[in-house]
Every structure is written in structure tokens, then in C-alpha cells.
N, C-alpha and C positions, 0 to 999 in steps of 0.2 A: 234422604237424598243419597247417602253414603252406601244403604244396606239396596238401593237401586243399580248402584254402580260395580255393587259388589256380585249383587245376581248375573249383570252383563256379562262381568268379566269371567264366571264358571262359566256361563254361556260359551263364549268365544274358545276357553281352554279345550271344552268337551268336544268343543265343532272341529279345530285345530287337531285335539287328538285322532279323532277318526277320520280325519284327512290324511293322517301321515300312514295311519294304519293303511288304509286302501291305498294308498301310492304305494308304499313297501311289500304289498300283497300282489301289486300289479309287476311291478320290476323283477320279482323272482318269477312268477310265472311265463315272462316274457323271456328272461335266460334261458329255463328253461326248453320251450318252444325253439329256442335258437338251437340247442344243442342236440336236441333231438332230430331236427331237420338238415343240417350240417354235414353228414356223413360221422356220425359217432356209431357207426356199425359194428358187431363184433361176426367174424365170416365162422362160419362151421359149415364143413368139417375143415380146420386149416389148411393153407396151400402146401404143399409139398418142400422140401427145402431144398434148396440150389445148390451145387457146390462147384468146384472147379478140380479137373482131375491135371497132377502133376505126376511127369513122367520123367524118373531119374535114373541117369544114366552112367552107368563105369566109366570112371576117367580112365586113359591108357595109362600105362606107364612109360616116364618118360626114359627116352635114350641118353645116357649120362656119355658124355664128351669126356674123352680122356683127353689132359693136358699133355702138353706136348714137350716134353724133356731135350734140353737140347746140350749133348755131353759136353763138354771142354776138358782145358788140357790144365794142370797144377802147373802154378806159375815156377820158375827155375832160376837162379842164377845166370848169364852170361857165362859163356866157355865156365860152366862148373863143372870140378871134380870131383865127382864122391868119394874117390880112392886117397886123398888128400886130407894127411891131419890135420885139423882143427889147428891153430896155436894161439892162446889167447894170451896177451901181451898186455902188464899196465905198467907206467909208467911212474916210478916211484920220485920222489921230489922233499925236500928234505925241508922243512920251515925255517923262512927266514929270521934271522934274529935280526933286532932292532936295537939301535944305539942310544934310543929316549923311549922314557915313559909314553904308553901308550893315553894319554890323555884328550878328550873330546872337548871343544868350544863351550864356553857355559852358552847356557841358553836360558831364557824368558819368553814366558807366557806375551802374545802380541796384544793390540788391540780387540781381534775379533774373540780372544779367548779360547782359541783350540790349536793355533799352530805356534809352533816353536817359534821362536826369533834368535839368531847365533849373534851374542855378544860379542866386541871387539874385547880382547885382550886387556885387562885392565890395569893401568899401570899401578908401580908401587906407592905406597900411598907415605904422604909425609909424616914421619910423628914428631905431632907439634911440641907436644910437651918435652921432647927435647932439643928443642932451639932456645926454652928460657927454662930457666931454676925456680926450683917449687919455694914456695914462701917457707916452708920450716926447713929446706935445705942450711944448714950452715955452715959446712964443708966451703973452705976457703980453693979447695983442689976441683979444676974446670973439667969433670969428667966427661964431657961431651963435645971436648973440643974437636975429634978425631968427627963426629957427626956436621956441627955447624962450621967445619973447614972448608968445605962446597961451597957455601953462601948460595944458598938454594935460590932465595930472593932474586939471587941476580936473572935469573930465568922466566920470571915472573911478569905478567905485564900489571902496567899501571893500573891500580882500584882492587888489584886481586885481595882474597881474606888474608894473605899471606904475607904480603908485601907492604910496603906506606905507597896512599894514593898517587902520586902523583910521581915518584922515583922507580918505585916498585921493589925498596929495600926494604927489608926488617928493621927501620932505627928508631922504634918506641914511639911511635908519633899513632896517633889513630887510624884505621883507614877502613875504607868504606867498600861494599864489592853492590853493584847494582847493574845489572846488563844494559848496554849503549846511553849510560848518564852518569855525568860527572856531577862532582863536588860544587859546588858556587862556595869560592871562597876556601876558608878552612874548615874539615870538622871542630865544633865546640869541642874542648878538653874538660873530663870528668871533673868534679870538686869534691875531693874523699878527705879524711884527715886519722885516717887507721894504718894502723904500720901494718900491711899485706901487700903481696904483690902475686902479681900471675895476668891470665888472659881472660876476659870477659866478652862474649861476642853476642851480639844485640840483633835479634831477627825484626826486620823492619820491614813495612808496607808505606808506601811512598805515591803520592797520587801523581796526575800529569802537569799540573803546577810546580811539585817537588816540594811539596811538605811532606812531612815524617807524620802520618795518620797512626801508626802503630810503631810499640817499640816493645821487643818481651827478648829481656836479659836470660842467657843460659843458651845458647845455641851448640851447635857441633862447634869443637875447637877448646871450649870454655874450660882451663885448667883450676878457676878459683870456688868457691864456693859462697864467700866471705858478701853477706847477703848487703852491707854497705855496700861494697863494691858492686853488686850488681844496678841496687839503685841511684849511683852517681852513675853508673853507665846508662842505665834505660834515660836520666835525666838530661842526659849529654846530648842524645842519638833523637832525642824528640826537638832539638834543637838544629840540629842539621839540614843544611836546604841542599837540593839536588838542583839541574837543569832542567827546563823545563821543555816536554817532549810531548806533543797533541797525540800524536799515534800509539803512545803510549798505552797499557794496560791502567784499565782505573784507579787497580789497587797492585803496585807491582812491586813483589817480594824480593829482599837485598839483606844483608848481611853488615853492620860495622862492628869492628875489635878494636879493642879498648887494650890496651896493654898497661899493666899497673906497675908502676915499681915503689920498694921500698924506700920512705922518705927518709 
């Protein structure tokens, strides 16, 4: 059965083959046919070739325009003289001398960082350390009476670093400096038990209730070093209540000095 199916099938190849053949045999002679009947002619003897004749001509030469000058006169003086010497005249001026030093406003960098800013005149500054006697002074002789005979204090307002709070004297009492806040009460007084004395000044941070949040002994002013003395002072100043102010800064920076004397 198998070797019957197998003879069909040469059968069919061989029939299929010379079917394609005679189609592929038929389609090129049929091109060709087309192309021969088409006009695919080649002409002899060729036609002759075309041209175009061009005919060039001398340009004239062109008439050049002269520009048109038009004279004037050299500008002159008014009623001038030529006969008239020259006289050239300067006026000599002698430099002013000056009765003060020539000295310029100090000036600061501003906020934007490029322009000058002219500071006010800055007054003389106080020195603290001679309104009290240094702790190893022993000298019985007040040499700085001729300094503390002003009584600077008296100038001073109340709370200043300078002054006692609420007088605004120097009379050894503590006092406190904090922009628009007062004292509640009195400052606590230090509890030291060391024979030194001098100034101690306590940089405090103070919140809108008027608690003492921060207290760091050794500020501008501080003439002691005597490291008891600082820590009875920072222990004092974290004791101290201020008034209480809502618009206040959260954290607002202030100043208390402690004055020490020997016991």
C-alpha cells in the first residue's frame, strides 16, 4: 500500500515539475514579445543635435557721477583777533591747612555684604576693672579714686551690667541686664566659702515664662577667674525668675554680674 502511494506521489512531483517549467517558459517569451513591440527601436543614422545659439553683447561703460562738493567757510571766533597775544592765565591757590586730623567714619560690611555702612562714633568705653580692686591687690592706698569719683552708675539705667537692678548703682548687690524684663523679686545671692573676690558675669538665655534655661559663667566684664566663683555664680543665675513677656524671643539672651567680695 505504502510503495503505491509513494509511486503517486513521483507521479504528481514530475507533473508539477513540467508545469512550472512551461509557465516560466511561457512568461519570458511573453516579455519579451511585449518589448519588442513597444517601440524599443534603436533610429540610424541618429537625428542631428539641437542647440540654441546665444548672442552676447558689450556692456557700455557706465558714466561715473561725480559727487558734488559743496566748499564752506572754517569756523572762527566772534570779533576775533589774530593780531592779539594769546595770555594764558592759571590761577594758583595755596592748600588749606586743617586744625584736626584728617580722619574717616569707621565703617561695616551691611547686610547685603558689598556696601559700606558709616558707623556712629563710638563712645569711650568703661574700664570695669577699675571700679573694683583685684583680689591680690593689697595695697591699702585707693588708687583709682580720681577714676570712680564720677560715680558712672549714677548714669545708668535700671538692670544695666553696670549698675544694681533696680537703683542703677554699683552697691555689690547682683544685677541683671535683659532687654524690656525685669527681675520678679530679687536675684538669688551666690553661696561661695573661698576668700576671692572680683566680678563674675553669667550669659543667660531666658524663655517667655522667665526661667533661666541657660547659664554659662565668664562673660565680657568677668575680672575673676577663681572657678568656685564661677560655679556659685552660674548656680545663682539658674535661680533667677524674670517677668513674664508672650512676645518675647523663645530663647532671649541677657547678662547677670555677680560681684564677689572678700569675706
Amino acid at each position: 500500500m505504502s510503495r503505491i502511494y509513494e509511486q503517486e506521489r513521483a507521479r504528481q512531483e514530475r507533473k508539477s515539475t513540467a508545469a512550472g517549467i512551461v509557465l516560466a517558459a511561457g512568461v519570458h517569451v511573453l516579455l519579451l514579445v511585449i518589448g519588442v513591440t513597444s517601440g524599443l527601436k534603436y533610429l540610424y543614422p541618429p537625428p542631428p543635435e539641437q542647440s540654441m545659439l546665444v548672442e552676447f553683447v558689450e556692456m557700455e561703460n557706465e558714466v561715473e557721477i561725480p559727487e558734488q562738493v559743496i566748499d564752506g567757510t572754517q569756523p572762527r571766533a566772534v570779533d576775533a583777533d589774530p593780531q592779539k597775544e594769546l595770555n594764558l592765565v592759571q590761577k594758583a591757590e595755596a592748600q588749606l591747612e586743617g586744625s584736626q586730623a584728617n580722619e574717616a567714619p569707621e565703617a561695616t560690611v551691611g547686610e547685603d555684604g558689598d556696601v559700606e555702612v558709616p558707623e556712629p562714633p563710638r563712645k569711650p568705653e568703661i574700664d570695669r576693672r577699675a571700679l573694683f580692686h583685684a583680689a591680690d591687690n593689697d595695697t591699702k592706698k585707693d588708687t583709682l579714686a580720681p577714676q570712680t569719683a564720677e560715680k558712672p552708675g549714677d548714669r545708668l539705667k535700671a538692670g544695666h551690667a553696670l549698675g544694681n537692678t533696680r537703683t542703677g548703682r554699683t552697691s555689690g548687690e547682683p544685677n541683671a541686664r535683659l532687654k524690656g524684663r525685669s527681675v520678679v523679686g530679687t536675684l538669688p545671692k551666690p553661696v561661695y566659702g573661698v576668700q576671692a573676690g572680683g566680678i563674675v558675669v553669667v550669659d543667660i538665655l531666658v524663655d517667655r515664662q522667665g526661667n533661666v534655661r541657660s547659664a554659662v559663667p565668664g562673660g565680657t566684664g568677668t575680672t575673676v577667674s577663681d572657678k568656685t566663683l564661677w560655679e556659685a555664680a552660674r548656680k545663682a543665675a539658674l535661680d533667677a525668675q524674670f517677668n513674664v513677656k508672650p512676645d518675647a524671643p523663645v530663647q532671649q539672651a541677657g547678662t547677670i554680674t555677680y560681684i564677689f567680695k572678700l569675706k
